[in-house]
Backbone bond lengths (Angstrom), bond angles and torsions (degrees), N, CA, C in turn:
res aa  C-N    CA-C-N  psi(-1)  N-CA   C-N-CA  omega(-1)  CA-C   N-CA-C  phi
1 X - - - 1.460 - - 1.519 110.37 -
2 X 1.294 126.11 35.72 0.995 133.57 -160.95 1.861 125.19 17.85
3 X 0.873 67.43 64.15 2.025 91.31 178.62 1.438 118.00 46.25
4 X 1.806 103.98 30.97 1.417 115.08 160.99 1.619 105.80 -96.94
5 X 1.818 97.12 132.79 1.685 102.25 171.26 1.888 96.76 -69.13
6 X 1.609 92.90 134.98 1.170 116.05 172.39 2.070 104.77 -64.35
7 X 1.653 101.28 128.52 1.483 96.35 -172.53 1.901 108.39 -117.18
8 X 1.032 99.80 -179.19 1.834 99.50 -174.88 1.570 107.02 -55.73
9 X 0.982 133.50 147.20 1.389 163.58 107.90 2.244 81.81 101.38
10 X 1.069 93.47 64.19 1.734 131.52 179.97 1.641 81.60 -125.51
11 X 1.511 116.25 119.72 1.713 139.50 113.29 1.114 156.55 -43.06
12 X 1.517 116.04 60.53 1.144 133.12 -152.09 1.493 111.52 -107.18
13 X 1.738 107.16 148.01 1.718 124.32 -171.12 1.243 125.41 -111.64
14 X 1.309 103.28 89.56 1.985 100.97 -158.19 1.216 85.88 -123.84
15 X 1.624 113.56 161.52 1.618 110.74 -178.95 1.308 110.65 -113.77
16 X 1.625 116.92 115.50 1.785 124.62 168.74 1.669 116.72 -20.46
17 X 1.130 121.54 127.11 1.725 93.43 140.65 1.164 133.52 -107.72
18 X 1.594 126.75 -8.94 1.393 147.57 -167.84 0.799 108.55 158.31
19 X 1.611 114.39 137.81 1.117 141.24 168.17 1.301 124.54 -62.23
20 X 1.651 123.18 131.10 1.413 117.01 -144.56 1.176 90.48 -126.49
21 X 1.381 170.08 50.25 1.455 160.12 -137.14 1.727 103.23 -85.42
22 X 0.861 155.79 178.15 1.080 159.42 165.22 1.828 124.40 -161.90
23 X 1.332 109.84 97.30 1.312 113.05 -170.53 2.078 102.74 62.81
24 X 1.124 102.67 -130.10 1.990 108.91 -171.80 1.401 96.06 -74.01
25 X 1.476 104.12 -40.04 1.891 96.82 -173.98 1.189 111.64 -64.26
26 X 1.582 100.99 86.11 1.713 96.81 -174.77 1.706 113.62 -89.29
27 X 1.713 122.95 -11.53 1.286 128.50 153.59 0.950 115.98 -47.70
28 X 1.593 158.68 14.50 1.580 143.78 -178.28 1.492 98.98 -86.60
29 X 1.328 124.90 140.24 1.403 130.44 155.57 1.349 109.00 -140.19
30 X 1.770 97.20 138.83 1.865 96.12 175.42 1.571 111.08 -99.29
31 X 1.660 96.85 122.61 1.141 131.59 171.14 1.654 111.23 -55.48
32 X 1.500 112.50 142.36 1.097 116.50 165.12 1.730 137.55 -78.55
33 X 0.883 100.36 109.72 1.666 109.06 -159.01 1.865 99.33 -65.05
34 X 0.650 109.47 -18.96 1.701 113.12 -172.75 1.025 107.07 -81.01
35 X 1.289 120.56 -25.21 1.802 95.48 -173.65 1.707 105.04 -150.62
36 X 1.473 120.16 130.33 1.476 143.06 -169.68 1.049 125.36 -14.66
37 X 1.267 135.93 141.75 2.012 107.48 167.41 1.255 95.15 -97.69
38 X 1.578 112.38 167.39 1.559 109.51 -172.91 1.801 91.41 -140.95
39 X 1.272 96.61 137.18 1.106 98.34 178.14 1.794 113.96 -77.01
40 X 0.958 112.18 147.51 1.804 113.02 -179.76 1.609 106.00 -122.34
41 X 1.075 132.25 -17.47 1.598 144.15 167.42 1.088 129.38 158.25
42 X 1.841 124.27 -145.24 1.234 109.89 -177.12 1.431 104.52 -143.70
43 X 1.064 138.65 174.74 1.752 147.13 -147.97 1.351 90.10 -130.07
44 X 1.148 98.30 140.40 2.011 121.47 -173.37 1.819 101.88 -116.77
45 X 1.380 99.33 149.16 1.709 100.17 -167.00 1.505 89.33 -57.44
46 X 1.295 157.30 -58.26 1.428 137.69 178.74 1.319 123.35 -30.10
47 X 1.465 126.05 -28.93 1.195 141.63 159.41 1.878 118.36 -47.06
48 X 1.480 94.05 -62.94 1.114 100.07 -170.16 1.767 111.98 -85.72
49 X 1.513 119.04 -10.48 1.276 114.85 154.39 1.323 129.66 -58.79
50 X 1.740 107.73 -34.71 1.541 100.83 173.56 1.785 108.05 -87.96
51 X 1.184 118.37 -0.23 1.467 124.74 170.70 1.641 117.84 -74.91
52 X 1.423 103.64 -28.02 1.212 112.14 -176.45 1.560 133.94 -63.78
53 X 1.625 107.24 137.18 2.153 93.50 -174.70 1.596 88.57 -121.44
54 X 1.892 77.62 161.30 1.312 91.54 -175.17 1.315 101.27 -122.64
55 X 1.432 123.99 93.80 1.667 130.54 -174.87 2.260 94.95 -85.31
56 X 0.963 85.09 138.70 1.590 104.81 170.56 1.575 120.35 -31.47
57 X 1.738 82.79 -64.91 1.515 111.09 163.30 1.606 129.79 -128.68
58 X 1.116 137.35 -169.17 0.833 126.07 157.95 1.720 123.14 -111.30
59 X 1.300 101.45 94.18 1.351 109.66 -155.35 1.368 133.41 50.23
60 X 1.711 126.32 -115.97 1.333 99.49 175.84 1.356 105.91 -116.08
61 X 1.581 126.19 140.64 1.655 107.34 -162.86 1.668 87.56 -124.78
62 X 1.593 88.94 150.73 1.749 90.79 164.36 1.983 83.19 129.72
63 X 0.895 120.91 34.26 1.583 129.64 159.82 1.468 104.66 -158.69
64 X 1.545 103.34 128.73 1.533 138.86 -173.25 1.654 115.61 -132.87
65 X 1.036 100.31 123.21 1.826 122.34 155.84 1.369 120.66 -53.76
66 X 1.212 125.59 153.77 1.520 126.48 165.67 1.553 111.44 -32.96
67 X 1.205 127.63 -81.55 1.671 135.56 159.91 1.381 129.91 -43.31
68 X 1.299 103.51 -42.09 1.530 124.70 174.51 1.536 124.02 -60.82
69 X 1.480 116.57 153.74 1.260 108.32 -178.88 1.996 88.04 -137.47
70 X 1.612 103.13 127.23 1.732 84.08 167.14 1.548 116.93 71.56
71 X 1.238 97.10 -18.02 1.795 96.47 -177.25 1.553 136.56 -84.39
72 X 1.421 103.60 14.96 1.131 104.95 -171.77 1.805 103.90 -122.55
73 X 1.394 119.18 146.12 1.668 122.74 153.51 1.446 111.72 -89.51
74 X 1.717 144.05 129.07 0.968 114.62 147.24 1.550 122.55 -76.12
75 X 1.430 90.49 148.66 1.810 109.09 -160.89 1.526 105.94 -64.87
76 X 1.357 122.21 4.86 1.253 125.85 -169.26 1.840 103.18 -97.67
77 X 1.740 98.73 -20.36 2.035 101.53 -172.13 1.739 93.48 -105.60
78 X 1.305 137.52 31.71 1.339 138.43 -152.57 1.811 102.03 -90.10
79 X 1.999 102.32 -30.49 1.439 116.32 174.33 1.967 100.88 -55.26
80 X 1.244 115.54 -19.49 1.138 125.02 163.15 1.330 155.25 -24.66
81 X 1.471 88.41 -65.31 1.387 143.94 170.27 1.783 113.55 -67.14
82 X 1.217 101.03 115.24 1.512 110.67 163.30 1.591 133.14 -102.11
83 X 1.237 101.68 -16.62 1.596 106.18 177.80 1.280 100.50 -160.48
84 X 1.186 118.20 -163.00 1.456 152.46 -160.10 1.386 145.50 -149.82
85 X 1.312 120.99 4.87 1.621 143.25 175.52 1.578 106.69 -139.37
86 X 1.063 105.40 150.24 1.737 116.71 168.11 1.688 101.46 -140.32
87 X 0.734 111.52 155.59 1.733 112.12 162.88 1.635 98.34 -133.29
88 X 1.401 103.03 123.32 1.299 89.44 -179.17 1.931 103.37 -138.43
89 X 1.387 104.98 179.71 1.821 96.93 -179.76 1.780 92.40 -119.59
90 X 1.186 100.32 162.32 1.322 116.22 -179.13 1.792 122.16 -156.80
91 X 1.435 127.75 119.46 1.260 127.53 -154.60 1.432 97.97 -53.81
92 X 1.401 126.69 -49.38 1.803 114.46 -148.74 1.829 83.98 -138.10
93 X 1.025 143.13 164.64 2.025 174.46 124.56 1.560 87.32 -82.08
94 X 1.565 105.38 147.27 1.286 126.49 142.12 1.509 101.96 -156.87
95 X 1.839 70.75 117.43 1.495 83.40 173.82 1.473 123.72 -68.28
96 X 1.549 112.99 -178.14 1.818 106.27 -179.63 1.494 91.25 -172.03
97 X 1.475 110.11 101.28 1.428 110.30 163.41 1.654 117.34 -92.35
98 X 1.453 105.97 121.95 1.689 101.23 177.87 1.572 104.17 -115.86
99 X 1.750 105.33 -179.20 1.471 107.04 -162.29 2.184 92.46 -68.60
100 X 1.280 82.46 177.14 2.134 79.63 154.70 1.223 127.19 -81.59
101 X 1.112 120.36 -171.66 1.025 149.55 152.64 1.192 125.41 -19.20
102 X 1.631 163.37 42.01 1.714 129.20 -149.34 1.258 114.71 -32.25
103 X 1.772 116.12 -41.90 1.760 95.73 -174.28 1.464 103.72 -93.70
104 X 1.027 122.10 -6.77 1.747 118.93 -166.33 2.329 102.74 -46.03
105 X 0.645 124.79 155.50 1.244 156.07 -160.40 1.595 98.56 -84.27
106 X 1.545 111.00 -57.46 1.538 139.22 -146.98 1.489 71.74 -93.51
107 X 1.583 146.42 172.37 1.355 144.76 147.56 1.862 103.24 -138.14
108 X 1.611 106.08 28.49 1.390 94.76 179.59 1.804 90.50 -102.59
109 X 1.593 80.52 171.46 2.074 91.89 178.87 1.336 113.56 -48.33
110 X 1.128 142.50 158.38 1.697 140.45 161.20 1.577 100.28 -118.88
111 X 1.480 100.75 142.33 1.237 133.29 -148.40 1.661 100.60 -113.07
112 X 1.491 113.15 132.77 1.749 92.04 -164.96 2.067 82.04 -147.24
113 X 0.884 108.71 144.60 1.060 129.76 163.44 1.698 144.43 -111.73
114 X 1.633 97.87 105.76 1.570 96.68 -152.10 1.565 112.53 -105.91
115 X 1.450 107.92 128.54 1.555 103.06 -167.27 1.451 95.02 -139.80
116 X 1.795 105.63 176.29 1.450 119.28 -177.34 1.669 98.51 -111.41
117 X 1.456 120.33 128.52 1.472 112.78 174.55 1.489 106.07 -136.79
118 X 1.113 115.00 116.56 1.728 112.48 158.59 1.528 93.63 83.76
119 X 1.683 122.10 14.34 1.081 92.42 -168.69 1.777 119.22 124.51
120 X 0.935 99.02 -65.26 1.364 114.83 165.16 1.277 132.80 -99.20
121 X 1.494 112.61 149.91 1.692 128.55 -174.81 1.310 107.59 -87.76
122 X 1.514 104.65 120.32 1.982 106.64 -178.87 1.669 77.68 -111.33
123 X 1.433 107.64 169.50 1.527 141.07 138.83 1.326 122.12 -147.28
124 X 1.803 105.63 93.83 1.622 100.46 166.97 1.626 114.38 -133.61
125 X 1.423 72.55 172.27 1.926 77.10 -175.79 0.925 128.07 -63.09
126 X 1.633 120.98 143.87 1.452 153.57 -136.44 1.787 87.03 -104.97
127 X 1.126 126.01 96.42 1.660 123.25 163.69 1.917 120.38 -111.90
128 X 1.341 98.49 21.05 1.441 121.12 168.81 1.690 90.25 -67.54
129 X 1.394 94.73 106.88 1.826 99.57 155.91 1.686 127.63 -39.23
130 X 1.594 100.02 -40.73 1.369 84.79 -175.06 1.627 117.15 -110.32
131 X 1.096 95.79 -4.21 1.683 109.50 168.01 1.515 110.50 -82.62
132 X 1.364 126.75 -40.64 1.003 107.82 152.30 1.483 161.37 -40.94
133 X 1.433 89.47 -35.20 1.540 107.08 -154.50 1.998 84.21 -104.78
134 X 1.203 111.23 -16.11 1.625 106.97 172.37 1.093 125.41 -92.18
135 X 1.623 115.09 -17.62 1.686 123.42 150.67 1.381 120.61 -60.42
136 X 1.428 122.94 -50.47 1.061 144.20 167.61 1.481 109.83 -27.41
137 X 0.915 122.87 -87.29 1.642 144.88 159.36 2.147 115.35 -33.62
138 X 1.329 102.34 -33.58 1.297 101.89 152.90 1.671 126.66 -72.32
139 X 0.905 108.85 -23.29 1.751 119.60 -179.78 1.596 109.98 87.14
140 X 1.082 115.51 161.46 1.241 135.18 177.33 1.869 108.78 -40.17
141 X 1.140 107.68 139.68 1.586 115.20 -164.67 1.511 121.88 146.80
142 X 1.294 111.90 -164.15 1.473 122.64 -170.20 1.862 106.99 -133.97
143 X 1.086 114.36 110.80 1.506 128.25 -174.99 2.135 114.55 -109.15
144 X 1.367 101.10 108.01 1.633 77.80 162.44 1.311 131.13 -91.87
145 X 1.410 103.33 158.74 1.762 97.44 163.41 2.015 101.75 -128.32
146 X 1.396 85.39 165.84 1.709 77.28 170.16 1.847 133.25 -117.29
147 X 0.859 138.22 -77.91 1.260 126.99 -167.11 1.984 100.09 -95.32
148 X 1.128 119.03 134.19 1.398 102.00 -167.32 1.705 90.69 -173.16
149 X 1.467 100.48 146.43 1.706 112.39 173.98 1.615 97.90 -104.20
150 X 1.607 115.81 150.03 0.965 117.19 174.24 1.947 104.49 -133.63
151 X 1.153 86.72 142.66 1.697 89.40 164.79 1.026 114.08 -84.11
152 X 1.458 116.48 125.89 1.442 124.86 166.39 1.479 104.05 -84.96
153 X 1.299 111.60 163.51 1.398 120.38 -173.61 1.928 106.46 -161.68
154 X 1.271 116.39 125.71 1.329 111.12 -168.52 2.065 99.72 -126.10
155 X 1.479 93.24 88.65 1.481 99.20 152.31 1.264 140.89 -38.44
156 X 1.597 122.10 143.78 1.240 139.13 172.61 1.271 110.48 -50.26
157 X 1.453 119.61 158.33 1.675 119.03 174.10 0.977 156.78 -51.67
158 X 1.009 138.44 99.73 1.710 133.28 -140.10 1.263 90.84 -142.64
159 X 1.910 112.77 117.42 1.303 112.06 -178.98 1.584 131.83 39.34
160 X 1.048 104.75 41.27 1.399 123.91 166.55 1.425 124.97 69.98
161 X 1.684 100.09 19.78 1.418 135.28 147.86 0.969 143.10 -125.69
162 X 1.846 115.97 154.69 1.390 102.42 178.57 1.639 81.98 -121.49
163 X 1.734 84.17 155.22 1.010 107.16 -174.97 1.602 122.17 -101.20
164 X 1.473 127.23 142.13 1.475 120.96 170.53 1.598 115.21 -102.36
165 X 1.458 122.85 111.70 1.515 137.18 -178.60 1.285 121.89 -95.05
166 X 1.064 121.03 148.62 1.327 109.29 159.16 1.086 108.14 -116.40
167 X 1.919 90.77 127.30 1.473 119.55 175.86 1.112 148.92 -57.83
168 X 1.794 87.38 -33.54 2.035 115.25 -174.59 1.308 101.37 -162.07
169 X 1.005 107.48 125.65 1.861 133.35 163.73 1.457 115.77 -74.67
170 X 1.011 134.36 75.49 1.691 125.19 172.46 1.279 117.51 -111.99
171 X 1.880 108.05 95.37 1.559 111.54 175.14 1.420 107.73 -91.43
172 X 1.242 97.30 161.35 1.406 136.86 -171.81 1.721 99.79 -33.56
173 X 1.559 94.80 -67.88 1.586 109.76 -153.92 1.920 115.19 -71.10
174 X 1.298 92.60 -8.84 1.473 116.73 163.40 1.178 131.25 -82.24
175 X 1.206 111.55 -15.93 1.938 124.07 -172.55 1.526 98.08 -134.68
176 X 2.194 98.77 127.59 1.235 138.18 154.15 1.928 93.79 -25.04
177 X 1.613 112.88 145.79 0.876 114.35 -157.85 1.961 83.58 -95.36
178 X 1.096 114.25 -51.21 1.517 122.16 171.01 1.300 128.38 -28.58
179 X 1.113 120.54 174.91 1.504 129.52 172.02 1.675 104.25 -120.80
180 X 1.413 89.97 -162.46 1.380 98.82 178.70 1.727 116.62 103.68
C-alpha cells in the first residue's frame, strides 16, 4: 500500500492463504506476507448499510465490569460462542473517558463507549486507534456522537472473561454517502 497504514472502511487486495479460525474467532485468516496490499478504494455509508447485521443480541449479555455495562462473556459459556465481529448501527455513542485503573499497567484514561442496542444498554471499551487516542487528549468526561456503526469485537480470555470492544467507530457525518 505504498507505506500507507491501511484505515477504516479503505478496500483493500491482499491475497488469503488459509483460513485460520481459532476457538469462536472464526474470522482469522493468514495473510500472505509476500506480496503488498493495495488499496482499490473506499466504502460509502450505503455500503456499510447493506454490510450491516442485525444479531438479537450481542452475544451473551447480563455480565458487567466496574465501568462496563453488558460487556463481559463468562469464559466458562464461550462453548457458546460462534464468532467474533458484529458490525452493527446504532442511533446515538456517548462517549465516557475515565481515569485508569490504579493497578492497570497502561496509566492513560480508558475510553468506553456507551450505547442502546436491540434493546439493551452496553458500555465497553473504545480500542478504535483513533477514537481513542482523540478522547484521550480531550480529557476525562462525557462526549456525544450521533448515528454511527460500530464494530463489535469479542476478545480472548482474560481473567475468566471475554471481553466485547469496540473495534471501529464509523459515524454517519464522517462517511461519503455513496458506495463504491
Amino acid at each position: 500500500m505504498s507505506g500507507a497504514e491501511p484505515r477504516v472502511l479503505d478496500v483493500i487486495s491482499m491475497r488469503l492463504l488459509r483460513h485460520r479460525p481459532d476457538g469462536f474467532q472464526c474470522e482469522n485468516w493468514l495473510l500472505d506476507p509476500t506480496l503488498r496490499w493495495e488499496r482499490k478504494g473506499r466504502i460509502g455509508w450505503g455500503d456499510l448499510c447493506r454490510l450491516e447485521q442485525h444479531p438479537r443480541r450481542l452475544w451473551i449479555n447480563g455480565s458487567s465490569s466496574s465501568e462496563g455495562m453488558n460487556n463481559q462473556v463468562p469464559a466458562s459459556r464461550q462453548d457458546a460462542v460462534s464468532d467474533s465481529l458484529k458490525l452493527i448501527r446504532v442511533d446515538a455513542v456517548k462517549i465516557r473517558v475515565v481515569p485508569p485503573f490504579s493497578q492497570a499497567s497502561d496509566q492513560r484514561p480508558v475510553v468506553y463507549a456507551h450505547f442502546y442496542y436491540a434493546g439493551m444498554k452496553y458500555a465497553l471499551r473504545v480500542t478504535d486507534p483513533m477514537y481513542e487516542e482523540r478522547y484521550r487528549r480531550m480529557g476525562l468526561g462525557c462526549y456525544g456522537l450521533g448515528e454511527s456503526f460500530l464494530t463489535i469485537s469479542l476478545a480472548k480470555e482474560f481473567r475468566e472473561y471475554l471481553y466485547k470492544l469496540v473495534a471501529a467507530i464509523i459515524e454517519r457525518t464522517e462517511v461519503a454517502s455513496g458506495g463504491g
